[in-house]
N, C-alpha and C positions, 0 to 999 in steps of 0.2 A: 565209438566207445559208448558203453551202458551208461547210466546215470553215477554208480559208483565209484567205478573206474575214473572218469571226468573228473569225480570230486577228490577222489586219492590222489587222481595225478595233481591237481591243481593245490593241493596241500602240501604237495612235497617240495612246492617253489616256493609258497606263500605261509606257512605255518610260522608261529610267532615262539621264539623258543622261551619255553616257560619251563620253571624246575619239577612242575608235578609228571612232566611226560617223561621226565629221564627216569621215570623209577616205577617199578612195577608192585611197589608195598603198597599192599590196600590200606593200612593206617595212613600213610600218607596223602593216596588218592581222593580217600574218604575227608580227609582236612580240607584239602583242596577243594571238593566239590561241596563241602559245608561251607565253607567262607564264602564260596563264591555266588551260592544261592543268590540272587537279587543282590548280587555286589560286583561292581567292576572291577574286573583284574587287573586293573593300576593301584585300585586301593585295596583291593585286597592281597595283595605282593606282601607286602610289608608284614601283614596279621599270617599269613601263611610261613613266613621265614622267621616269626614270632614264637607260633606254635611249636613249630619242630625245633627250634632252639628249648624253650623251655620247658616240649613236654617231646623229646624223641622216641618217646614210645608208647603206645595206647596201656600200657599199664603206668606209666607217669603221668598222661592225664588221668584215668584212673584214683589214683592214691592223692592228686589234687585234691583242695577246698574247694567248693561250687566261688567261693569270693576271689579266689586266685582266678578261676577263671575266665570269672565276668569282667574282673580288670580287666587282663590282658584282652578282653574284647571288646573295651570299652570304645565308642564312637563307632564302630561299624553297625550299632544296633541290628535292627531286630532277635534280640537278647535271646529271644526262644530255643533260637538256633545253639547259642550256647550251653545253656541248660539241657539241651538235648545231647548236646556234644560227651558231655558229662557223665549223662545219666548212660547214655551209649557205652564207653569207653569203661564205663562199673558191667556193664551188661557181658562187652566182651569177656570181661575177665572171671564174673562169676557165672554165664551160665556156659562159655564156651572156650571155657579152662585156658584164659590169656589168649588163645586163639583166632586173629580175625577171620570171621567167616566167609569159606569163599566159594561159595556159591551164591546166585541171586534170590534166592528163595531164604537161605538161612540171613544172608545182611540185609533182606528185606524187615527181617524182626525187628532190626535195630530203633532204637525210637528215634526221630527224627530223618527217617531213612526211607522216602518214598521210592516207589516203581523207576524213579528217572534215574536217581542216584544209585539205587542199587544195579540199576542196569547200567549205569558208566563202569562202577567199579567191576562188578562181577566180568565186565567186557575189556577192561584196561589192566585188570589185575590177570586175571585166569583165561582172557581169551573165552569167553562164555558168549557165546552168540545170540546177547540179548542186545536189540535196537532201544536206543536213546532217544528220550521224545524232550526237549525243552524249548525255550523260546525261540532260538535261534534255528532249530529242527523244523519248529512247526512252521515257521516262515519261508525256509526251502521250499518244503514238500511242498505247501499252501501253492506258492506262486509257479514253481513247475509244471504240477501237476494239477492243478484247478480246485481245492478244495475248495468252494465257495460256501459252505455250510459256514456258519461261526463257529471258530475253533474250542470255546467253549460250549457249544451244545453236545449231545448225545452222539447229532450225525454227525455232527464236526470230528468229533474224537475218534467217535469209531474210523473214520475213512483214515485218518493220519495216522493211528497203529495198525492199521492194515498196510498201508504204503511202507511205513519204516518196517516192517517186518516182511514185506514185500523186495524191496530193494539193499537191503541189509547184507553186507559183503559177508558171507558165511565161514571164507578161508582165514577174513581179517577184521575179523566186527571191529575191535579195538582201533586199527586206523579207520575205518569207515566212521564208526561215530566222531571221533577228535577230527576227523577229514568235515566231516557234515557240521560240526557245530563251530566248526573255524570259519566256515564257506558263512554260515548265515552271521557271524561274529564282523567279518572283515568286507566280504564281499556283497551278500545278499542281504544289505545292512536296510533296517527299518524304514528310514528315510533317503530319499537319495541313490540308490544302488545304483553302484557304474553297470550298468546293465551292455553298454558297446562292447565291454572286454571281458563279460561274463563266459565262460566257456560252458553254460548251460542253455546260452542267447536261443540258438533254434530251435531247442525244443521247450522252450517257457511260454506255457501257458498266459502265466499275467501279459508276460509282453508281449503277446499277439494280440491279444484281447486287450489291451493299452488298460491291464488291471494292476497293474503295480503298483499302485500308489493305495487300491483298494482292499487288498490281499496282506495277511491274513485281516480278519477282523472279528469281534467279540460282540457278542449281542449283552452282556453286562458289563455294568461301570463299575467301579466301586465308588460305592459313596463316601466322601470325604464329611468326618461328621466336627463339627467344630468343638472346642473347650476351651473354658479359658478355666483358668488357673493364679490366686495370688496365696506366693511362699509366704513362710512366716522366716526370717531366717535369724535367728537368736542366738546371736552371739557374746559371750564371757571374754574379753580381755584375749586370752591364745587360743579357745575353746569354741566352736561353733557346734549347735543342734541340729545332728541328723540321725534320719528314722533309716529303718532298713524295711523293705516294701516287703510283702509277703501275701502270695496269692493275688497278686492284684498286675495281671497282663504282660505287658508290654514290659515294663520295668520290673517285674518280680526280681527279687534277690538284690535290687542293687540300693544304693543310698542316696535319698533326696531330701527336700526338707519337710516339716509339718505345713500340711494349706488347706485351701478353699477350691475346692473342685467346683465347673459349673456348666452346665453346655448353653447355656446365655451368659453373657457381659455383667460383670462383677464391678459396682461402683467403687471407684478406690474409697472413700471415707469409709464408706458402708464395711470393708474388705478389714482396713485400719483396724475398725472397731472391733471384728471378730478375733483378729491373729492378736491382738493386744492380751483380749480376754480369754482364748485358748489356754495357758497356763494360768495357773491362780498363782501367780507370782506376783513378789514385790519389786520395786524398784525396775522396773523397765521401762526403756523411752523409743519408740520410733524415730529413728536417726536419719532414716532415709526411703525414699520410695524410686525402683526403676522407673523408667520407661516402658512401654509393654513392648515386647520382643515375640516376635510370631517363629514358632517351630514347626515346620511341615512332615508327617509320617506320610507311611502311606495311605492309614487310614483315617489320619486326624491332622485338623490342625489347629495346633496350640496356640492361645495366646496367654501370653504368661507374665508378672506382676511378682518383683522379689520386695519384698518389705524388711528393710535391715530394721531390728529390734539389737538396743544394747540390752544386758541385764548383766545389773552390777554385783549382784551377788549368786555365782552358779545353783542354782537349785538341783537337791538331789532325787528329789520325785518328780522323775520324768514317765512316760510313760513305756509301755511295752515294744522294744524295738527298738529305740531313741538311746541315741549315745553321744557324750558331749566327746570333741573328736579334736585333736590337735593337728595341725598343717602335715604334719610326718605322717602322723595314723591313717587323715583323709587320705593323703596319698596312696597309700594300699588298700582301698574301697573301692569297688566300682561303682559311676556317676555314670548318670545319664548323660549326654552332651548338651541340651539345655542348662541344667545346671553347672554340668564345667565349664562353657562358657561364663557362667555369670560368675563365680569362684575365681576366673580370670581375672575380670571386669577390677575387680575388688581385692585384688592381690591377694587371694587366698588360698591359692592351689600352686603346688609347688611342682 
């Protein structure tokens, strides 16, 4: 058997029955392969059975608030992906008349919709005979067949879209891809690969060359850059102060509190004194200071400092953004997960 075939057949015992595969609606494909981006499909099950409940059609996300959305996406971060979800789902409907595009080249437009994703969907919706290049791809092909280039350079990439467009089932791209990225999912996994009961054992390159452990690999890191961060968090009696982020990354659109951003270590009095004086208000007392609580992204990691501020009489010049927000209202904002945890903490999130 070809390398193809090998991988088909050994998905037709081992495939994990998941609901995006019973259905051949690119809106849904497209849900499914956004969620999943840099999300595990145990956690991302839930967010995916979320979505189609309460948007079952790309003109229902669509006609959405961007705040509706980022709720309901709230804790799977990387937020991007949502806002793109968004701006996509307006895109479908105004420039391709409610229509999801089905071809690879038109749902390549999509914003948030790279070469990988449009080549899943355009392959699982329409049978379009584009090869799937993603993590679990590049690991196959890598260790089968010898890429020893780093998978992020030039020749690394070049040789793995030659190979998947090389070996690429033409009658059935659609199982070929879900067959290839199951195989590196379950079997040809990162660490550890049962490599005895591999049905690709005799012709695997790593494992003759006793490179498995070595393969794939990446000639860049990411650098993880540190911040630490102390909230002001300014609370009135049922009333807490929070801002809505705007243009500002990672958390655009959602709601946190006002603070002190730092990429060095923030002395807590030092920090006191600043969020005290941030409002020219009267009567406020600091009631309380966290613990520091360290939050890990992928490209940062937080160390964070909530400073509960009372203030006994609500002030109405707040600034641009900032809304004084009662436990029901919070509730339909989207929060970062650092701060829903600490809203937890503090019995404040419902």
């Amino acid at each position: 058997m070809n390398f193809s075939t090998s991988i088909i057949r050994w998905y037709g015992f081992h495939k994990r029955d998941l609901p995006w595969r019973e259905t051949r609606d690119p809106y849904r494909i497209w849900l499914s392969e956004i969620i999943l981006q840099q999300t595990r499909v145990d956690q991302g099950m839930a967010y995916y059975h979320k979505f189609v409940k309460n948007y079952p059609s790309v003109e229902d996300l669509a006609n959405a608030s961007q705040d509706e959305v980022l709720k309901d996406w709230q804790g799977l971060g990387y937020y991007s992906r949502a806002r793109n979800l968004h701006y996509a789902a307006n895109q479908v409907m105004q420039e391709f008349g409610g229509e999801f595009p089905n071809n690879f080249n038109e749902i390549l437009k999509l914003k948030g919709v790279g070469e990988y994703t449009a080549a899943a969907i355009s392959s699982f919706a329409f049978d379009e005979a584009q090869a799937v290049i993603d993590g679990n791809v590049m690991r196959v092909l890598s260790r089968f067949f010898g890429v020893t280039d780093a998978i992020d350079s030039k020749e690394g990439k070049a040789q793995l879209v030659k190979l998947s467009k090389e070996h690429l089932n033409q009658k059935d791209p659609a199982t070929h891809n879900q067959a290839i990225m199951e195989f590196g999912a379950l079997q040809c996994t990162p660490v550890s690969p049962d490599c005895t009961n591999c049905p690709l054992a005799k012709g695997c390159f790593a494992l003759a060359n006793e490179m498995v452990a070595d393969l794939p690999w990446k000639e860049k890191k990411t650098v993880v850059k540190p911040m630490h961060i102390a909230y002001a968090v300014f609370i009135n009696e049922d009333s807490i102060l929070m801002k809505q982020r705007k243009g500002e990354g990672i958390w655009e659109g959602l709601f946190d509190f006002p603070s002190i951003v730092s990429e060095t270590p923030i002395e807590t009095e030092h920090a006191a004194r600043q969020l005290l004086q941030m409002r020219d208000w009267k009567d406020t007392l600091l009631s309380e200071v966290s613990e520091e609580v360290t939050h890990i992204l992928s490209h940062r990691k937080i160390k964070a400092r909530f400073f509960r501020i009372n203030v006994l009489h609500k002030p109405h010049n707040i600034q641009n953004g900032e809304k004084w927000l009662t436990k029901s209202e919070l509730a339909e904002k989207g929060i970062p997960r650092l701060i829903e945890n600490y809203l937890k903490e503090i019995d404040w999130y419902e």
